[in-house]
VEXGUDO-350016 format. One record per residue: residue number from 1; chain; x, y, z of N, C-alpha, C in turn. Coordinates in steps of 0.1 Angstrom, whole numbers. Layout:
! VEXGUDO-350016
resi  chain  nX  nY  nZ  caX  caY  caZ  cX  cY  cZ
NUM  A  X  Y  Z  X  Y  Z  X  Y  Z
...
! end
This chain:
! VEXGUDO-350016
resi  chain  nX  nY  nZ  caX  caY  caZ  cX  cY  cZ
1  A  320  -51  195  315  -54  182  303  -45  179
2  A  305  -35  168  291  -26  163  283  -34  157
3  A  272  -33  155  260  -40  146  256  -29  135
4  A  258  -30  125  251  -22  116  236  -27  113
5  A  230  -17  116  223  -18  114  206  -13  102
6  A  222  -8  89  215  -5  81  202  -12  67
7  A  207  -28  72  196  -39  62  179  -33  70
8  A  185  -30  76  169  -34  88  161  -21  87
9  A  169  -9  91  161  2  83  163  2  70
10  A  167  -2  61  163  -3  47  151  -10  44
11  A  150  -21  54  140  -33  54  123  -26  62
12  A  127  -17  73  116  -12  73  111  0  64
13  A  121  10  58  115  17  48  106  15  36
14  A  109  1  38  106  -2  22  94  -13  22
15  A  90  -16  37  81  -22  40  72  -8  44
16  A  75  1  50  63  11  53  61  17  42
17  A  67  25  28  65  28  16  57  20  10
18  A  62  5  6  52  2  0  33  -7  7
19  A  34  -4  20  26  -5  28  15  9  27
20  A  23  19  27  11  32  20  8  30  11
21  A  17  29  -3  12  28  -15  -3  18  -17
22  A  1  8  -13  -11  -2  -11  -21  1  -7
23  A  -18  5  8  -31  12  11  -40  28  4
24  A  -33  36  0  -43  44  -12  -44  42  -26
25  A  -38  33  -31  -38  29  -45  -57  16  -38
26  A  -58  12  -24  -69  3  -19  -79  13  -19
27  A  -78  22  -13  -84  34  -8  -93  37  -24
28  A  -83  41  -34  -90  47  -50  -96  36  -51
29  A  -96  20  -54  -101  9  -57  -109  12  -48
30  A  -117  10  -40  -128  11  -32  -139  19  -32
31  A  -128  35  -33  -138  41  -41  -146  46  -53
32  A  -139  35  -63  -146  32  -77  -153  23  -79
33  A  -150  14  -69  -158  0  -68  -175  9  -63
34  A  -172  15  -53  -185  27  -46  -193  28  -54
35  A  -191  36  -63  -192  46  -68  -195  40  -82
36  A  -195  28  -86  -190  22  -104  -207  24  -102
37  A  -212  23  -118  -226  21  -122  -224  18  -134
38  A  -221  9  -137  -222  0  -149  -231  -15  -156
39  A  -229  -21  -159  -239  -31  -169  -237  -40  -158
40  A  -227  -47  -150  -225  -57  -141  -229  -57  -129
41  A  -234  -40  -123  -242  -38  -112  -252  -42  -110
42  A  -259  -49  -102  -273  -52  -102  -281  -43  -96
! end
């Protein structure tokens, strides 16, 4: 009996894809949070 195994790399691709995106779309948010100087900063 073969096991396909193709759900599971699809299942990791798409957990590590959207695992980067998050983390630099976190990365810009962090560094505008840094970096903001506006009316709400104290």
């Amino acid at each position: 009996m073969t096991n396909d195994f193709s759900p599971l790399w699809i299942s990791i691709k798409t957990a590590l894809l959207s695992t980067l995106i998050t983390f630099f779309i976190g990365i810009a948010v962090s560094y505008f949070m840094a970096n903001y100087r506006g009316k709400l900063k104290g």
